[in-house]
N, CA, C and O atoms as a Maestro MAE file, in Angstrom:
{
 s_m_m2io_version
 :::
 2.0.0
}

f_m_ct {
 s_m_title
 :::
 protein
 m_atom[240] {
  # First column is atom index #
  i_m_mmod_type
  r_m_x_coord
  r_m_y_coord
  r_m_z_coord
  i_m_residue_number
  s_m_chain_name
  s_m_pdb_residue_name
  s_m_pdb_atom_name
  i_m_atomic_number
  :::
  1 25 4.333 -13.342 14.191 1 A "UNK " " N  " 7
  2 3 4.612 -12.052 13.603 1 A "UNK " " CA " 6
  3 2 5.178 -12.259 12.194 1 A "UNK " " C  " 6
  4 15 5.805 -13.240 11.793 1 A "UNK " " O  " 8
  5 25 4.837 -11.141 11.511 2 A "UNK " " N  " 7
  6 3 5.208 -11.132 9.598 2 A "UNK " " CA " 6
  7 2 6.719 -10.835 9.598 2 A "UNK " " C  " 6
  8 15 7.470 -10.395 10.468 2 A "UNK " " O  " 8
  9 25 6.897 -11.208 8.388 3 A "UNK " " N  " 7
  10 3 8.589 -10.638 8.012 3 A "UNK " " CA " 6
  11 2 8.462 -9.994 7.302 3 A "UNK " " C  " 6
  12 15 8.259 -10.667 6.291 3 A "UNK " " O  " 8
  13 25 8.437 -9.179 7.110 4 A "UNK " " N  " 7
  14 3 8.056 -8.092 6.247 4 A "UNK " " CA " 6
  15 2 10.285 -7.339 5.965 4 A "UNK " " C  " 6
  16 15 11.200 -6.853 6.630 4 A "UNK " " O  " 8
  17 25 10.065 -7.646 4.974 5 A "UNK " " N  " 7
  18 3 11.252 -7.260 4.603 5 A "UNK " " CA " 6
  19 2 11.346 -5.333 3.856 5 A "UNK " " C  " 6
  20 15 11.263 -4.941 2.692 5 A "UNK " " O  " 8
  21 25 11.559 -4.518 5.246 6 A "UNK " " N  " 7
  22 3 10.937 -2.907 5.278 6 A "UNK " " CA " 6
  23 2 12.111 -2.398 3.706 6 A "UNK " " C  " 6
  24 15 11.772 -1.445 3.005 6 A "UNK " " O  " 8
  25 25 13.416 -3.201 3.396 7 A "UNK " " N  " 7
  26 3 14.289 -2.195 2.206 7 A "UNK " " CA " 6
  27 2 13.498 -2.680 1.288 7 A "UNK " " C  " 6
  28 15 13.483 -1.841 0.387 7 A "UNK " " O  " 8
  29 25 12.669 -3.784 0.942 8 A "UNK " " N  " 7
  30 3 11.892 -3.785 -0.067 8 A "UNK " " CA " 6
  31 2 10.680 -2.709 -0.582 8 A "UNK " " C  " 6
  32 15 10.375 -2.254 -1.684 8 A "UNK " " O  " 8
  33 25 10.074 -2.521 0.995 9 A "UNK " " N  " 7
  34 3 8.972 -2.187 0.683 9 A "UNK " " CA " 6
  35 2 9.330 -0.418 0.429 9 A "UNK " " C  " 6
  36 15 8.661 0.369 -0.241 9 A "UNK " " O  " 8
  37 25 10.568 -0.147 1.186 10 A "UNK " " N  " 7
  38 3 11.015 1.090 1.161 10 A "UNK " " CA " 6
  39 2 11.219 1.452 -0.921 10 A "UNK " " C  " 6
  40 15 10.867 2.526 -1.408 10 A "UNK " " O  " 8
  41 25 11.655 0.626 -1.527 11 A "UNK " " N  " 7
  42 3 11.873 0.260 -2.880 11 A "UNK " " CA " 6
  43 2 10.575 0.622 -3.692 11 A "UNK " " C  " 6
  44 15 10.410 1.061 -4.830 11 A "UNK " " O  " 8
  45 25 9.965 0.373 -2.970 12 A "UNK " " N  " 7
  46 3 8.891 0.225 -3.710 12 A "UNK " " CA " 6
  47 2 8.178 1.348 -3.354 12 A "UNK " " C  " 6
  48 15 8.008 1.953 -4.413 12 A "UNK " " O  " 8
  49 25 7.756 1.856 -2.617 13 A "UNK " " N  " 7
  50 3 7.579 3.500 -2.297 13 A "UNK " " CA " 6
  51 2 8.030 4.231 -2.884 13 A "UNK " " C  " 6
  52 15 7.365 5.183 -3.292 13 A "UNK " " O  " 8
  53 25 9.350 4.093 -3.176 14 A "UNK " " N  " 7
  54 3 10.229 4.778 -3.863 14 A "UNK " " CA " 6
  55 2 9.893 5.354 -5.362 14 A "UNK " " C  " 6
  56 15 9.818 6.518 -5.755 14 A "UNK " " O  " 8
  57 25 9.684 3.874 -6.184 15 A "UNK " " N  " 7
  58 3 9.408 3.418 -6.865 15 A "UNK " " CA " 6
  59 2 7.417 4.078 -7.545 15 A "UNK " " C  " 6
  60 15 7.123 4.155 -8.738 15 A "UNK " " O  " 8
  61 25 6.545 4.393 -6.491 16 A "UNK " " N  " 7
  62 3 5.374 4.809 -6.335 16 A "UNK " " CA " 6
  63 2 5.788 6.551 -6.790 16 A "UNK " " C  " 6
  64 15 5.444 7.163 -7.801 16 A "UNK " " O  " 8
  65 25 6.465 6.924 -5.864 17 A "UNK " " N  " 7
  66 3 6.936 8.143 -5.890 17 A "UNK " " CA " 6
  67 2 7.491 8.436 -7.426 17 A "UNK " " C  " 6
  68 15 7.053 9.428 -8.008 17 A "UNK " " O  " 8
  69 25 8.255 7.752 -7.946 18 A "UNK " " N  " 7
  70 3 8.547 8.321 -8.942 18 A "UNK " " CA " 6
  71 2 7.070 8.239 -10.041 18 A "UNK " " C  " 6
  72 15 6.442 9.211 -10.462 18 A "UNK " " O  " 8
  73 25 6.862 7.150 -10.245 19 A "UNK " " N  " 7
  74 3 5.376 7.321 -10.751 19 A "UNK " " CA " 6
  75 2 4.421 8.678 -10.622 19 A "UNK " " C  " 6
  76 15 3.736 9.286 -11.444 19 A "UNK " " O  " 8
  77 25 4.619 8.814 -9.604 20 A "UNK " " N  " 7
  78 3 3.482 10.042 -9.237 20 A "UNK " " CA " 6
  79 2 4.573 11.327 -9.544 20 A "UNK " " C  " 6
  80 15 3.832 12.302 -9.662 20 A "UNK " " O  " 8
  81 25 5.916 11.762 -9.720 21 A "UNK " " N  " 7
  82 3 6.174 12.467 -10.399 21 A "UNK " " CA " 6
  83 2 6.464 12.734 -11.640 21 A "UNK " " C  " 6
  84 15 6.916 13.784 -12.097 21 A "UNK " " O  " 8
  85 25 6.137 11.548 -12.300 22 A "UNK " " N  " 7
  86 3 5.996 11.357 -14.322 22 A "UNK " " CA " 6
  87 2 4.775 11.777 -14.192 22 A "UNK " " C  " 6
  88 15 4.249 11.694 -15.302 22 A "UNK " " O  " 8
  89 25 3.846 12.298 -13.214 23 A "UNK " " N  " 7
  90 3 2.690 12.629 -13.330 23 A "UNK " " CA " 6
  91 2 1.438 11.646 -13.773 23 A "UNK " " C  " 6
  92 15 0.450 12.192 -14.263 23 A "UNK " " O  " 8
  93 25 1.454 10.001 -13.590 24 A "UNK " " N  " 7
  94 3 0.897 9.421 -13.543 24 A "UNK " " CA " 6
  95 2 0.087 8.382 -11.866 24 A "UNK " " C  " 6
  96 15 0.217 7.419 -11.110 24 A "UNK " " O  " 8
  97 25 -0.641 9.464 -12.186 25 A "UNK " " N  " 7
  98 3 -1.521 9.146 -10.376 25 A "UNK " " CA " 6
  99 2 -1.713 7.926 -10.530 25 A "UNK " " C  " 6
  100 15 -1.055 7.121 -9.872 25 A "UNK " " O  " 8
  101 25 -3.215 7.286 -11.968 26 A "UNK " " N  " 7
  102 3 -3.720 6.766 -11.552 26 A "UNK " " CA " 6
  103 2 -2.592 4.850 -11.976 26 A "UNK " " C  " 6
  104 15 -3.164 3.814 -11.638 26 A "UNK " " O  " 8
  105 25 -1.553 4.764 -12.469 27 A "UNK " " N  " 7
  106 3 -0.800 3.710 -12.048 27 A "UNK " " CA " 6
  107 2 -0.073 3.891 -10.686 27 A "UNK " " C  " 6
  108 15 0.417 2.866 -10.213 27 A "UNK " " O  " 8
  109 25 0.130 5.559 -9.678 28 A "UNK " " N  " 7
  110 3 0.338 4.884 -8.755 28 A "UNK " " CA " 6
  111 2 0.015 4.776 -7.727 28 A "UNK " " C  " 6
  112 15 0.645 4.386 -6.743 28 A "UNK " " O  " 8
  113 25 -1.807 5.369 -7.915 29 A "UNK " " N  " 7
  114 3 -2.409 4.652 -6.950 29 A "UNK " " CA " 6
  115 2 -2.667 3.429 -6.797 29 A "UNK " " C  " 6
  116 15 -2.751 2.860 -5.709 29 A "UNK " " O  " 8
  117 25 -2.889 2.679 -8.441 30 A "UNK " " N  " 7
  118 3 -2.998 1.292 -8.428 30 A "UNK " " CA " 6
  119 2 -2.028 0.408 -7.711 30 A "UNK " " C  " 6
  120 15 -2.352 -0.467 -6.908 30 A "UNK " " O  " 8
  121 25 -0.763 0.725 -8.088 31 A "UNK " " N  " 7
  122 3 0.908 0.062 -7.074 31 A "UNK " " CA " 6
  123 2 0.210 0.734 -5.596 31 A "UNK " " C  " 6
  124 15 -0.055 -0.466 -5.516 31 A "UNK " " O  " 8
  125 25 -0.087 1.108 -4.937 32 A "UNK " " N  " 7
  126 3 0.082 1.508 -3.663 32 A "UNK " " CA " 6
  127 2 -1.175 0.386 -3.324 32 A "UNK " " C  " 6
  128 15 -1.073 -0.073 -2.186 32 A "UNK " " O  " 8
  129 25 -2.254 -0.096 -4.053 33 A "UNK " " N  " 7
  130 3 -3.314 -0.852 -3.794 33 A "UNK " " CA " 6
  131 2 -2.729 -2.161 -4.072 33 A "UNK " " C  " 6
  132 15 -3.046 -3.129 -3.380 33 A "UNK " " O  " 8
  133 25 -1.992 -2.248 -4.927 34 A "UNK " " N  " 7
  134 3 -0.921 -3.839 -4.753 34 A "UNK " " CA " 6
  135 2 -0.444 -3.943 -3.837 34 A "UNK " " C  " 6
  136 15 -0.661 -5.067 -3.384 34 A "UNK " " O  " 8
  137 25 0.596 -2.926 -2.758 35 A "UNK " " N  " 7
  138 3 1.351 -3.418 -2.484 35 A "UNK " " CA " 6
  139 2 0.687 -3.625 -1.107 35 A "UNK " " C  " 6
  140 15 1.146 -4.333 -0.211 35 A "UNK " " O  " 8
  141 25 -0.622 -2.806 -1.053 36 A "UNK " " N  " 7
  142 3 -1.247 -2.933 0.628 36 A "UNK " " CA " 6
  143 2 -1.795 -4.374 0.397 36 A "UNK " " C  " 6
  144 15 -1.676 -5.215 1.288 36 A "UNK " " O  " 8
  145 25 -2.296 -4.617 -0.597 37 A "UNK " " N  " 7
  146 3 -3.105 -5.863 -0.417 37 A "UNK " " CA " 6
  147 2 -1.531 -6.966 -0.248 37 A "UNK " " C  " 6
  148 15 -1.611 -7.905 0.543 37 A "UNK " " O  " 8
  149 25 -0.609 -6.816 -0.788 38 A "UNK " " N  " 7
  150 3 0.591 -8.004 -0.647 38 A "UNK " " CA " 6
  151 2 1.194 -7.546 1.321 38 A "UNK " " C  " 6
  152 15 1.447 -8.402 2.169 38 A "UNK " " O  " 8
  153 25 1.248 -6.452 1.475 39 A "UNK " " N  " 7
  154 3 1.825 -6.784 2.869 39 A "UNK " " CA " 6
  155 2 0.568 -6.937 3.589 39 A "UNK " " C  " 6
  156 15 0.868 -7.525 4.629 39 A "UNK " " O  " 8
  157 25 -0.800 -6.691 3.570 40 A "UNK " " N  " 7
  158 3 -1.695 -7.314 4.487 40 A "UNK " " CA " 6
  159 2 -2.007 -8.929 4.219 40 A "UNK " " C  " 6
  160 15 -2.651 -9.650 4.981 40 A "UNK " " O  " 8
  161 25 -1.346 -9.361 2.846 41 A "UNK " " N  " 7
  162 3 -1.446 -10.580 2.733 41 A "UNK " " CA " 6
  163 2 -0.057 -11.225 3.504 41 A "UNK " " C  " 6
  164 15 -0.033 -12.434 3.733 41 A "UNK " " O  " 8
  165 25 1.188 -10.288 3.921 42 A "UNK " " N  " 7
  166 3 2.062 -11.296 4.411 42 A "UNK " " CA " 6
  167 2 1.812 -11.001 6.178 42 A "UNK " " C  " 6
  168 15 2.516 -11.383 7.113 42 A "UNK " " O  " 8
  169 25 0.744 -10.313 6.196 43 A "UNK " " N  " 7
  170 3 0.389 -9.676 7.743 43 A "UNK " " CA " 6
  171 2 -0.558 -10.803 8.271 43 A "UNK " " C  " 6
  172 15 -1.025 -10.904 9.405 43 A "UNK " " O  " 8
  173 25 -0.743 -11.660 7.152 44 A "UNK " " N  " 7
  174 3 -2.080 -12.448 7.968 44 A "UNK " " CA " 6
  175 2 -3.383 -12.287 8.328 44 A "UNK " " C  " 6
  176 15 -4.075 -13.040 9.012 44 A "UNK " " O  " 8
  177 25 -3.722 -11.044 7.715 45 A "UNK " " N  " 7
  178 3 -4.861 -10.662 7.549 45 A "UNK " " CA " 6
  179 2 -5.883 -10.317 6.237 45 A "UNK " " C  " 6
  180 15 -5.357 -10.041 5.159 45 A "UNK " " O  " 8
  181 25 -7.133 -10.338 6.347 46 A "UNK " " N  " 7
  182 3 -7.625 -10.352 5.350 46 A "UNK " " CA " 6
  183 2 -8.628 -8.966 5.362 46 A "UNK " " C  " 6
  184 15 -9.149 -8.521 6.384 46 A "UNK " " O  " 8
  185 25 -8.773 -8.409 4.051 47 A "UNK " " N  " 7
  186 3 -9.856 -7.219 4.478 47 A "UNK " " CA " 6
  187 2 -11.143 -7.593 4.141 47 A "UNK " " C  " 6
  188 15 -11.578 -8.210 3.169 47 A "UNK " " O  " 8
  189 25 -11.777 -7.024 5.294 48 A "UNK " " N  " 7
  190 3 -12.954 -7.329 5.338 48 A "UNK " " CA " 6
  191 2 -14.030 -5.905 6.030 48 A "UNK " " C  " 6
  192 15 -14.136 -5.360 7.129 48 A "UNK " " O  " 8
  193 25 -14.769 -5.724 4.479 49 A "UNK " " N  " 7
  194 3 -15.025 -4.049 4.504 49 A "UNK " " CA " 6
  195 2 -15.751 -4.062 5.746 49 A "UNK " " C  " 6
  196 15 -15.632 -2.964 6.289 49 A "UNK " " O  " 8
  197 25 -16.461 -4.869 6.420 50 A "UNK " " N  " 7
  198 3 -17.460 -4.854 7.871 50 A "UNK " " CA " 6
  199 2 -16.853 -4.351 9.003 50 A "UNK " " C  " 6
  200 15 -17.244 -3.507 9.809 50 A "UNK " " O  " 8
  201 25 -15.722 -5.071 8.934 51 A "UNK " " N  " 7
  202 3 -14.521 -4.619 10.284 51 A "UNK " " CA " 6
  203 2 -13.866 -3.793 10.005 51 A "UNK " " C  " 6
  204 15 -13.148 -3.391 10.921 51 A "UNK " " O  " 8
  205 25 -13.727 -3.070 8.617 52 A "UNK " " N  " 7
  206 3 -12.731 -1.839 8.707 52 A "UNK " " CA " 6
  207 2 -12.926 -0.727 9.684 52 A "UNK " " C  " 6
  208 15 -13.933 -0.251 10.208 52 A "UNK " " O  " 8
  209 25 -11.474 -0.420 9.781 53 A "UNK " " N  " 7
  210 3 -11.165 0.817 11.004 53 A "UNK " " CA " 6
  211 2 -11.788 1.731 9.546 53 A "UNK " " C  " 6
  212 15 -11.709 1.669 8.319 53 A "UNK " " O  " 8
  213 25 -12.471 2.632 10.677 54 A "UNK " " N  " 7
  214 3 -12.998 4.211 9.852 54 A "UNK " " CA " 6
  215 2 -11.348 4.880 9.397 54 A "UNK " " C  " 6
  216 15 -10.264 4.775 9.970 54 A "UNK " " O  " 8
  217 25 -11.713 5.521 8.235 55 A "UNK " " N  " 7
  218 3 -10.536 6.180 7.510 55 A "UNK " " CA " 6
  219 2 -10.182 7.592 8.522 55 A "UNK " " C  " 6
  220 15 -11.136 8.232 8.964 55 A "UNK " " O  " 8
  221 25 -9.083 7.920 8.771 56 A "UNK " " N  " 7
  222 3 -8.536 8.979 9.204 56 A "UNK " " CA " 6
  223 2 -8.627 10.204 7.910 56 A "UNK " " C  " 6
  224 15 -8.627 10.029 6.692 56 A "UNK " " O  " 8
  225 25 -8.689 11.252 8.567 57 A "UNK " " N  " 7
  226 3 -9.003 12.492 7.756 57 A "UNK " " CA " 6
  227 2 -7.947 12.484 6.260 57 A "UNK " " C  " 6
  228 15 -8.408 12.226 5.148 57 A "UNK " " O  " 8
  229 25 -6.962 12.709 6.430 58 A "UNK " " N  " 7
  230 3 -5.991 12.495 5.417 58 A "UNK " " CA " 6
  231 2 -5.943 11.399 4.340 58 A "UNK " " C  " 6
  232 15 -5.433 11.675 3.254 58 A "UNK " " O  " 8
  233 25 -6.665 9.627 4.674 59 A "UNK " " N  " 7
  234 3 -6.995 8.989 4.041 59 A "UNK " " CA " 6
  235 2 -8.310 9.516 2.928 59 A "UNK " " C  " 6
  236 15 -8.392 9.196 1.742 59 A "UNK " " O  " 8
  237 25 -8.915 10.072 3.411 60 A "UNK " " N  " 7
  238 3 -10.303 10.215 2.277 60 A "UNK " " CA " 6
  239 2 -10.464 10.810 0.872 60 A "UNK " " C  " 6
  240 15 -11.558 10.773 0.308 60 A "UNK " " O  " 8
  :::
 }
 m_bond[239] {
  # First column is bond index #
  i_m_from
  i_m_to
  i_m_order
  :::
  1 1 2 1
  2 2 3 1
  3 3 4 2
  4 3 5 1
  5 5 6 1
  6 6 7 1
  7 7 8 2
  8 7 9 1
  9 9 10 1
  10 10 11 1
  11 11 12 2
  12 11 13 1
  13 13 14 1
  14 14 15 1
  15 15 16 2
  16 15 17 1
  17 17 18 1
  18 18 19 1
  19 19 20 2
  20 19 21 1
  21 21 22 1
  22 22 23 1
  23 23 24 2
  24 23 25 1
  25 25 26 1
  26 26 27 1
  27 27 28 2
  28 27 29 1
  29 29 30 1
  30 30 31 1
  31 31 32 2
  32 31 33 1
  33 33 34 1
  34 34 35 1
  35 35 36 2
  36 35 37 1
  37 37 38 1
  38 38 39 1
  39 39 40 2
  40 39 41 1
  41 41 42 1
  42 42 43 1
  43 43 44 2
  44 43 45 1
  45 45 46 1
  46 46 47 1
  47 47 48 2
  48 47 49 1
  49 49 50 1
  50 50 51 1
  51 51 52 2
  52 51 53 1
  53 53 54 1
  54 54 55 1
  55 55 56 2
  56 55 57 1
  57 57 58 1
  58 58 59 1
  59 59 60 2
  60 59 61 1
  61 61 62 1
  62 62 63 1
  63 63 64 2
  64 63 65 1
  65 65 66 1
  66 66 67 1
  67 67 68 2
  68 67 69 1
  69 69 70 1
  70 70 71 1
  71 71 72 2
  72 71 73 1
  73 73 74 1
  74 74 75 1
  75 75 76 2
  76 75 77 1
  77 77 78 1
  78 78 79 1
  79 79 80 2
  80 79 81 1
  81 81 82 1
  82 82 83 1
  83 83 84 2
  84 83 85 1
  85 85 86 1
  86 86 87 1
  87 87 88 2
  88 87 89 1
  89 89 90 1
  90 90 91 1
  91 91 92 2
  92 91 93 1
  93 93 94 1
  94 94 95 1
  95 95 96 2
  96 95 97 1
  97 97 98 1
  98 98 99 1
  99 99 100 2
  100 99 101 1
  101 101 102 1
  102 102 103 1
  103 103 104 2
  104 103 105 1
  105 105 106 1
  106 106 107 1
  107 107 108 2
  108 107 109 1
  109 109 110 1
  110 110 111 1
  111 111 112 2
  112 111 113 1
  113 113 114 1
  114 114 115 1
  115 115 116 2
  116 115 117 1
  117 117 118 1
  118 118 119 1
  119 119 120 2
  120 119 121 1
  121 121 122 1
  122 122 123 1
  123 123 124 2
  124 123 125 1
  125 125 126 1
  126 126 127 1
  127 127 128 2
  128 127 129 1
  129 129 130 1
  130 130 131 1
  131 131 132 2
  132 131 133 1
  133 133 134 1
  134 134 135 1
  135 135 136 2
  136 135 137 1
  137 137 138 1
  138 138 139 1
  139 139 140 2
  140 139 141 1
  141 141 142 1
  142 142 143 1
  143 143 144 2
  144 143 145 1
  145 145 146 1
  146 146 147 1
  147 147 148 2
  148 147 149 1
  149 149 150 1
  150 150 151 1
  151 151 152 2
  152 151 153 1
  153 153 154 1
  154 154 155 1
  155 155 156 2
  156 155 157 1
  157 157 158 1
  158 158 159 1
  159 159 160 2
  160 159 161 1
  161 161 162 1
  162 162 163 1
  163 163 164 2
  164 163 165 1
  165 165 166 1
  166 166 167 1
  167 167 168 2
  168 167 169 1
  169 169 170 1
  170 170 171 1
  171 171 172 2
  172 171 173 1
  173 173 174 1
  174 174 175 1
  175 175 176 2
  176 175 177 1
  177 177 178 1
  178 178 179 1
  179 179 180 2
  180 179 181 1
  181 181 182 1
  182 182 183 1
  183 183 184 2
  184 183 185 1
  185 185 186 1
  186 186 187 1
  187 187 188 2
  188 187 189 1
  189 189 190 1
  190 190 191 1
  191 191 192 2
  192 191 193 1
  193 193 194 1
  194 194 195 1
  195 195 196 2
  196 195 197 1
  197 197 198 1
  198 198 199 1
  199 199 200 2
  200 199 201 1
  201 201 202 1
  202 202 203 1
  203 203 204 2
  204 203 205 1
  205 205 206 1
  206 206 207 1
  207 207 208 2
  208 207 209 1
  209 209 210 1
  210 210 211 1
  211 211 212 2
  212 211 213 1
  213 213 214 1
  214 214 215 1
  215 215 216 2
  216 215 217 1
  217 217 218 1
  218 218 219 1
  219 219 220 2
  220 219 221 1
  221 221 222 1
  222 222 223 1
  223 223 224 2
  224 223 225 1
  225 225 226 1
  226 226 227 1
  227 227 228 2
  228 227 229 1
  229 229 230 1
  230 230 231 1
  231 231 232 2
  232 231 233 1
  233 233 234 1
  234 234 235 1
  235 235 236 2
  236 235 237 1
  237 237 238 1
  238 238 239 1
  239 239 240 2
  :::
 }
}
């Protein structure tokens, strides 16, 4: 199992959030695409578009 250290990542959400209320989406959609690819990189997994789970309604 990962260690995922959650006050960091909470930081960093945080951190997304304010971005997106200076009214700049598209840096923080980019941070939200960093930070998935860094905790699926400390998750041990790799993405791989073949095996992706189908997106839930709210994702699209």
């Amino acid at each position: 199992m990962s260690d995922i250290d959650a006050l960091k990542v909470a930081q960093r959400i945080d951190t997304v959030l304010d971005i997106l209320v200076a009214g700049d989406v598209n840096s923080a959609l980019r941070n939200l695409e960093i930070l998935k690819s860094e905790l699926l990189t400390q998750a041990g997994t790799q993405k791989n578009g073949d095996a992706a789970q189908p997106k839930s309604p709210w994702e699209v």
